[in-house]
C-alpha positions as CSV (number, residue, x, y, z in Angstrom):
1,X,2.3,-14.5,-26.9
2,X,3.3,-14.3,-23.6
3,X,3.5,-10.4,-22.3
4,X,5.3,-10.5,-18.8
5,X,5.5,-12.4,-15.8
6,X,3.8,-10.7,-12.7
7,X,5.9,-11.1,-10.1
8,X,9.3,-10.6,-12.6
9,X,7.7,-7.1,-12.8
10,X,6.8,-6.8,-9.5
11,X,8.1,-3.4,-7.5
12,X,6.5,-1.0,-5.2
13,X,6.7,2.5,-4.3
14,X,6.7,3.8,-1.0
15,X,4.5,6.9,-1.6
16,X,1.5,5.1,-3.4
17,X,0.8,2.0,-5.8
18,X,3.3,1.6,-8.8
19,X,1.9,0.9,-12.2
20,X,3.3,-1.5,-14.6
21,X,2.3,-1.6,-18.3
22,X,2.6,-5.5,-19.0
23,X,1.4,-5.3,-23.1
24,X,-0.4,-3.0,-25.5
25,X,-2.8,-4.4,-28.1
26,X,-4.8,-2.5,-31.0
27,X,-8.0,-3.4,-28.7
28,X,-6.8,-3.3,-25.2
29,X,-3.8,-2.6,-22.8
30,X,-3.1,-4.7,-19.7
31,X,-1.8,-2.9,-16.3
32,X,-0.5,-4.5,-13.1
33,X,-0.7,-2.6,-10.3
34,X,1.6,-3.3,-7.2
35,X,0.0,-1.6,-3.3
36,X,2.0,-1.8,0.1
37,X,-0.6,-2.3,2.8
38,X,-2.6,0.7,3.4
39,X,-2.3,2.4,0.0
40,X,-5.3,3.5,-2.4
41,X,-5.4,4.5,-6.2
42,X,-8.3,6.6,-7.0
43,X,-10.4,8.0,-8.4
44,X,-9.8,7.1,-11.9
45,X,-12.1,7.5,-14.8
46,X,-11.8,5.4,-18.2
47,X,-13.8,6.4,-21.7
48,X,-14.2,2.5,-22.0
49,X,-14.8,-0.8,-20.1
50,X,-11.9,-2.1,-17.8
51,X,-11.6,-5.7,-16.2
52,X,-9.7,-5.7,-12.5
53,X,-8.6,-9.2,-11.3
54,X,-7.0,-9.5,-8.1
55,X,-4.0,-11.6,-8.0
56,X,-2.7,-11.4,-4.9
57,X,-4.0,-10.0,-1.5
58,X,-7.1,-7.9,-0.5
59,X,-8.7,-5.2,-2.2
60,X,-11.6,-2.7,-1.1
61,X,-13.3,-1.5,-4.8
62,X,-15.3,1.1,-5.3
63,X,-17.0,1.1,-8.7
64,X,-19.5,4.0,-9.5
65,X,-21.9,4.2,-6.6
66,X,-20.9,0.3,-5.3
67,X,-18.7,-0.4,-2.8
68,X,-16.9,-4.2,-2.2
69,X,-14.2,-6.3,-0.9
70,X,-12.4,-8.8,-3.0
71,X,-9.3,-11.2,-2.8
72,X,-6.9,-13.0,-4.9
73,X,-9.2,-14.6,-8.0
74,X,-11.7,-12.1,-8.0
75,X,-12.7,-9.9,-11.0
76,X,-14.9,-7.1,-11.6
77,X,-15.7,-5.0,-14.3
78,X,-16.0,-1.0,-14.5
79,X,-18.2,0.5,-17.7
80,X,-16.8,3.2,-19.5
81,X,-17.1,6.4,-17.4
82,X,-17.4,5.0,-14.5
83,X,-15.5,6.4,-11.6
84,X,-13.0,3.6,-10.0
85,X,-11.4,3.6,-6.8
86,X,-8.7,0.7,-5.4
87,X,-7.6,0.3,-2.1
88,X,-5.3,-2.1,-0.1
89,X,-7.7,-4.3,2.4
90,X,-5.3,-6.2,4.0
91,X,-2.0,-6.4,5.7
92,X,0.1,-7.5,2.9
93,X,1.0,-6.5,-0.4
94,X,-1.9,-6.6,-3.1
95,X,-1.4,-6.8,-6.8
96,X,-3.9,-5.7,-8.9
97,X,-4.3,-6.8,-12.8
98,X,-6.4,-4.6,-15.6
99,X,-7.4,-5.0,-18.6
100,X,-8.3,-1.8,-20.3
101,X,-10.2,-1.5,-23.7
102,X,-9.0,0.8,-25.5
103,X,-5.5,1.1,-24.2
104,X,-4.5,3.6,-22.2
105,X,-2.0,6.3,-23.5
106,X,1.4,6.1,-22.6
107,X,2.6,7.8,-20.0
């Protein structure tokens, strides 16, 4: 099944990152999340694990008490309660996917 197409979705807000719910399962929800250069998201805690993939651009993570860059292709992984922090890296846009288990409630 085939929940959305990244870039159909694709929109940004001028005062911080947009958030796009792309599907909800019964065992996990899946976010994209669309930065301008220069914008952060943070910090954000979830009761349960939560993959990021970068699709497109640069990204400065902050998971717990770890710090890192990543680009387009590279996933990490946040335990539940951890304390997450995303920020635009580079020059250009960055789109961040998540896949959050349990989903998160709509909003």
């Amino acid at each position: 099944m085939k929940l959305a197409n990244i870039d159909a979705v694709r929109e940004y807000k001028v005062n911080g990152p947009n958030r796009v719910e792309l599907g909800r399962g019964r065992h996990f929800g899946c976010l994209a999340y669309f930065f301008k250069a220069g914008q952060r998201l943070g910090p954000q805690r979830r009761d349960a694990d939560t993959l990021l993939y970068i699709v497109r651009g640069r990204a400065r993570i902050r998971i717990a008490t770890q710090e890192d860059d990543g680009r387009a292709g590279d996933v990490f992984m946040a335990g539940g309660g951890d304390e997450v922090w995303v920020g635009n890296a580079g020059r250009d846009e960055m789109i961040l996917l998540t896949v959050v288990a349990p989903p998160p409630p709509c909003s």
